[in-house]
N, C-alpha and C positions, 0 to 999 in steps of 0.2 A: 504494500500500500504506500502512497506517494505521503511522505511528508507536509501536514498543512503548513504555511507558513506563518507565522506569530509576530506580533507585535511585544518586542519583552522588555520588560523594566530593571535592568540590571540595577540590584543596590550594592551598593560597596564601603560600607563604612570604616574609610581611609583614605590617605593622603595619596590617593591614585594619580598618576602613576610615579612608582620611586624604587624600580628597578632591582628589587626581591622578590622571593619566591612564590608568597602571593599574589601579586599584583602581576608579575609575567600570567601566571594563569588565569586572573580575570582577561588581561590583555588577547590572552592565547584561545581562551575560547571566543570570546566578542567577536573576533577577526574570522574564527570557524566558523561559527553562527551567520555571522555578514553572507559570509562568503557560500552559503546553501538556503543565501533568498530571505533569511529574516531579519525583520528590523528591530534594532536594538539601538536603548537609549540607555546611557549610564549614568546615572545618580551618587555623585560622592561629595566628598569633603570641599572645603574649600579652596584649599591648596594641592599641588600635583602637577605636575608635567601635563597639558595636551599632547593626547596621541593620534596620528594622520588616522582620518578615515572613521573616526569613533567619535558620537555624537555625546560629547559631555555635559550634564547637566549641574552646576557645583551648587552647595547649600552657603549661603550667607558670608559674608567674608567678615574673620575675625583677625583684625591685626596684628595684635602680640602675639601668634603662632603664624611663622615660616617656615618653619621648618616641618617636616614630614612629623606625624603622628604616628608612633611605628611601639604595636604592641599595648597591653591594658594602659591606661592614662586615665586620672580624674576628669582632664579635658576633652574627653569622650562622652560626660554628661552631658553638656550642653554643646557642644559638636554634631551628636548623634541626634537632637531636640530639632536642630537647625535643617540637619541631614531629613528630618523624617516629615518637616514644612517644604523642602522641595519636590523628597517624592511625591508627596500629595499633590500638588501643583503640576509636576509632570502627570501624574496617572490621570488627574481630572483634565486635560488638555489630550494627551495619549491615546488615552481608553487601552490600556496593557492588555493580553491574554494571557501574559505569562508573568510571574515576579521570581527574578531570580535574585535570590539574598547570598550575599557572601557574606561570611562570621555568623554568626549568634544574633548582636546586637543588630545588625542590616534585617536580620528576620524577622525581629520584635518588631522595625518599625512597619516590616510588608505585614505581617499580620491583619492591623485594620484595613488597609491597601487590599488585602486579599477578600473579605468580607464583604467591601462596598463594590468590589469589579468583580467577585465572583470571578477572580483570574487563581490558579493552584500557585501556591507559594512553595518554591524549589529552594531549599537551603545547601547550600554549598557549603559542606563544612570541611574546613583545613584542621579543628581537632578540637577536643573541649575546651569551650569557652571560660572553664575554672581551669581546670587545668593551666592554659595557659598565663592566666591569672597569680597561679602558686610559680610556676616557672620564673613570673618577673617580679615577682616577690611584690606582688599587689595585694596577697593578701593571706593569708593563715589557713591552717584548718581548726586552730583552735577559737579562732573568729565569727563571731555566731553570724555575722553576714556570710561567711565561705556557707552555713548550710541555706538561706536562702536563696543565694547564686544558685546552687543545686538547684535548688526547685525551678527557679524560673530558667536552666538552663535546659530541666527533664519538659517544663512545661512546651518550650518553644520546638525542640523536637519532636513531641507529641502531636502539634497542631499541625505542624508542617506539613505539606499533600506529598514531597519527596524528598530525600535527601539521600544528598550526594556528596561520596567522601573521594578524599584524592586517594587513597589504599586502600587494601582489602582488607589490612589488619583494622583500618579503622572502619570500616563494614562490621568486620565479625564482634569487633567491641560494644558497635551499637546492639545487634542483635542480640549476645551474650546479655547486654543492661535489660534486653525486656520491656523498655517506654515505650519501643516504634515497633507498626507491625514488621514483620521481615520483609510483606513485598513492598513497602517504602523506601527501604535502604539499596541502595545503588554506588557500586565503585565505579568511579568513571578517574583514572591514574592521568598522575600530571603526564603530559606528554612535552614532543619538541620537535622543531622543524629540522630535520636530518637534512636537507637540501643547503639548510644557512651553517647550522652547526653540522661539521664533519673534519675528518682526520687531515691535517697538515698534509699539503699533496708533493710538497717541496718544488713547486714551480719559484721560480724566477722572481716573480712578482710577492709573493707570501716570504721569499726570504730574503726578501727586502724590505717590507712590512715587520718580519718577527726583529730584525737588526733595528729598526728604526723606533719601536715600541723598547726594545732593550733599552736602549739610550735614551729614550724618554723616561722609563723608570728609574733608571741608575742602576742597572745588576749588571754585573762586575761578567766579562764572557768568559765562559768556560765553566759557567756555573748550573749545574744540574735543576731544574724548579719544579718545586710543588706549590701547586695551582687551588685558590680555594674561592669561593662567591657564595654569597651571603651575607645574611644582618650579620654586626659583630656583637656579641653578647653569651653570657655566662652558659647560656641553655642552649646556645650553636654549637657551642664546644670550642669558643674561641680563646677564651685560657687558656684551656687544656692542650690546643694547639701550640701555642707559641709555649707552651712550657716543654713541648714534643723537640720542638724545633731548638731549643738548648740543647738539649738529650745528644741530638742526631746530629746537630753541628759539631758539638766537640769531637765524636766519630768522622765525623766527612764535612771537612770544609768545606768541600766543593759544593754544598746543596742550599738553594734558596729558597726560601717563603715567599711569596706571593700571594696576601691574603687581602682581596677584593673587597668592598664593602664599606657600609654604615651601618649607624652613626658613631661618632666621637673615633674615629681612627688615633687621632691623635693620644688618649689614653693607653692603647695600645702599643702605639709605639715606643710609650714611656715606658711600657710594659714590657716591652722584648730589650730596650736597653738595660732594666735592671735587669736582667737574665742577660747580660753579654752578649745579646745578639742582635742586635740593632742594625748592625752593618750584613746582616744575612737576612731580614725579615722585611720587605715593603709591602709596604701599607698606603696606596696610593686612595683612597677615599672611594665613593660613591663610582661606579663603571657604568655607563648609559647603555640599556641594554641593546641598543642595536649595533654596538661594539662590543660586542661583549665575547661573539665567538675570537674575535682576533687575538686579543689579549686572552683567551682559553688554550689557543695553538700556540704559546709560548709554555705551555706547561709539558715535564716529561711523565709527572703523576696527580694525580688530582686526589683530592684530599674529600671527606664527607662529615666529618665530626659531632653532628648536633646530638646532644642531650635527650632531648625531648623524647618520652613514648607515645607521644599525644598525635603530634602534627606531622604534615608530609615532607618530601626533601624532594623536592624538584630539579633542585640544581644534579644529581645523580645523571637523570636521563640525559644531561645536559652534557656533563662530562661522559656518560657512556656514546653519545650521537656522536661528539670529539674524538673519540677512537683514543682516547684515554683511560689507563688502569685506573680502578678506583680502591683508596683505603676508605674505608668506614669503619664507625663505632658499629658492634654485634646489636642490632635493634629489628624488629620486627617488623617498620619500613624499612629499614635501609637493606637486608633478606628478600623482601618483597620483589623490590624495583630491580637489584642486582644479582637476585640468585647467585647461580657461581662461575659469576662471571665479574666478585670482588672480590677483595682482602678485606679480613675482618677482626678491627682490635680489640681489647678488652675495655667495655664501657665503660669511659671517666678518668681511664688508665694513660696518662704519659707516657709514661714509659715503655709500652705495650706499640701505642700509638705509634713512636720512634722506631721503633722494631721493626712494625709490620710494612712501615712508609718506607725503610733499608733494604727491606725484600723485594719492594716492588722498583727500587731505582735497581739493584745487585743482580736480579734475575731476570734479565732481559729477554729469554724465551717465554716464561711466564707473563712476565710483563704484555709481550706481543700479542700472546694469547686469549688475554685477559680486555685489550685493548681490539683485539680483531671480533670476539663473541661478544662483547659490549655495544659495539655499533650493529653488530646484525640485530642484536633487542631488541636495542631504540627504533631501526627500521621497522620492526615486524611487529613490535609491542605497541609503540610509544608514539602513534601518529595524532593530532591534532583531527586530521579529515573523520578518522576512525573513532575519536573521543565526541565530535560534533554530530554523528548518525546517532549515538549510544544516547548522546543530551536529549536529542529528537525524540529516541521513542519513551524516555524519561516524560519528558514534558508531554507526549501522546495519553500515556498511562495516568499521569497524575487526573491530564482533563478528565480523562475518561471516570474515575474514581470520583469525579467531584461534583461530575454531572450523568453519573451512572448510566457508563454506555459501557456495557461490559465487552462487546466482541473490540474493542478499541482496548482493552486490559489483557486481551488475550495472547498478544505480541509478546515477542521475545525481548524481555526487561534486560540484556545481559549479549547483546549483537554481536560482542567482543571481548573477549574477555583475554585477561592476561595469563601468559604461559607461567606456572608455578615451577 
């Protein structure tokens, strides 16, 4: 059956767009969606990058914040207030079919939004909304608001017409908790463009690009690099990184850090100088991601480190598309996305870390290996085209459910699924 086309109300509550992991994937699907005939309009914060081709709608502008809004903040109370008088304003101008919420908070506000338009509310979730709350140490569990948060986090789950996780393991968590029926829960995995991101082809022109990036960073030639993109912050595993990278310097000078990312690099950096390594660590700030593949093909290994058991790691596919070996932290995404087709340290472990990132520079057959079944994944796994039919018949099933047309429920919820 053909695909209806929709009118969708993307919410996003955050500083869209600012070139991490969630926001490529609001980015990444928008641009699928477009591009199979539906119109989509995005609802976010105040501040953010415009991106070509995507119709943004921002909620009020507040002056004393510039900067990117990145993870729980107080300033998300009355951000998200601001956030939830625009979508209103677009939906009654609109007339949505569909409300796609990214986070938690983005789905509280489609709630009413869903109610008055009788459009299914699709939450996009990247991991529990408390959860990542304890992560940035916003809040306790011995906090008698952490048990409220529960509630209205089970609550908004509960109402939601679908939801859709970036993993499987965060599928099976939801079904495991028992709030949502099982046929709501839907894995639709971060994916990546294999055509923009792929393996250094050693033409002419790219090694004169990887020479000219060199020297724009300052890394010293002859220097081996591990390669990392993402937020910088305690639950990335961005300490634990550069506490790695002492370890493994004093063993192999030759080897560099290249660690991607915001906010506060500069902490960071003060960080790897009191560990002696300052002159082996750069930390060049915030990478715009339509650059982003080039400065990845200076890398010989790529690195995965985050903490988290909650949320997704995107950037994985990103370095498997690069034809780059992957270390990662032992977690049940980073197993998911990589199978075994990574290296895998002990979680939280430094020194583990150093080790296993020594094996993957020292074993250069493995390495090859590891870097040749990595990009076949991404091709076969990890398509964007292939995430945006799966969205479709998501958004098909949800209608169907909301306005009880059951042979429309009867489709296969699951078009694609990823190889375990």
């Amino acid at each position: 059956m053909q695909s209806m086309k929709h009118t969708i109300l993307m919410l996003a509550s955050t500083s869209f767009f600012s070139d991490y992991g969630n926001h490529v994937r609001i980015w990444e699907e928008a641009r699928a969606l477009q591009k199979r005939g539906h119109r989509l309009i995005l609802a976010t914060y105040h501040n953010g990058d415009n991106m070509p081709g995507l119709d943004i709608r921002r909620s009020w502008d507040v002056p004393w914040i510039k900067r990117a809004v990145v993870g729980s903040s107080r300033h998300k109370l009355y951000l998200d207030v601001g956030l939830g008088w625009r979508a209103l304003r677009v939906a009654l101008k609109e007339r949505p079919t569909i409300i796609h919420a990214h986070t938690h908070e983005a789905a509280a506000i489609g709630l009413p939004l869903r109610s008055l338009f009788r459009a299914p509310l699709i939450l996009d979730y990247q991991g529990s909304m408390t959860s990542e709350m304890l992560d940035h140490g916003f809040v306790r569990k011995q906090n008698p608001l952490y048990r409220l948060l529960v509630a209205v986090e089970q609550m908004i789950n509960r109402k939601s017409d679908a939801i859709m996780t970036s993993t499987h393991n965060a599928a099976n968590q939801l079904r495991q908790a028992g709030i949502v029926p099982h046929e709501r829960i839907y894995a639709v995995t971060d994916s990546v463009d294999t055509d923009r991101f792929r393996p250094y082809d050693g033409s002419p022109a790219w090694q004169a690009q990887r020479i000219e990036l060199r020297a724009q960073l300052g890394i010293p030639a002859g220097r081996r690099i591990i390669a990392y993109i993402g937020l910088l912050a305690p639950y990335q595993g961005t300490n634990v990184l550069i506490e790695a990278a002492a370890i493994l310097v004093r063993r192999r000078p030759d080897v560099h850090f290249l660690i991607m990312g915001h906010p506060d690099p500069h902490s960071y950096r003060t960080y790897a100088a009191s560990l002696g390594v300052g002159d082996h660590v750069t930390l060049p700030g915030r990478i715009i991601y339509r650059d982003l593949h080039s400065y990845l093909a200076l890398g010989d290994v790529a690195v995965a480190p985050k903490m988290s058991l909650t949320e997704g790691n995107g950037k994985i596919s990103n370095y498997m598309a690069m034809g780059l070996p992957v270390v990662a932290f032992e977690t049940p995404v980073s197993r998911e996305i990589l199978g075994d087709c990574g290296i895998y340290a002990q979680l939280g472990s430094a020194e583990d870390l150093a080790a296993k990132l020594e094996l993957a520079l020292d074993d250069r057959e493995l390495a090859h290996h590891l870097a040749a079944t990595g990009r076949a994944r991404a091709i076969s796994d990890f398509s964007w085209e292939q995430a945006a039919r799966q969205i479709e018949t998501i958004y098909q099933q949800a209608m169907a459910r909301r306005h009880h047309t059951p042979h429309l429920a009867e489709e296969d919820p699951h078009p694609a699924k990823i190889k375990q």
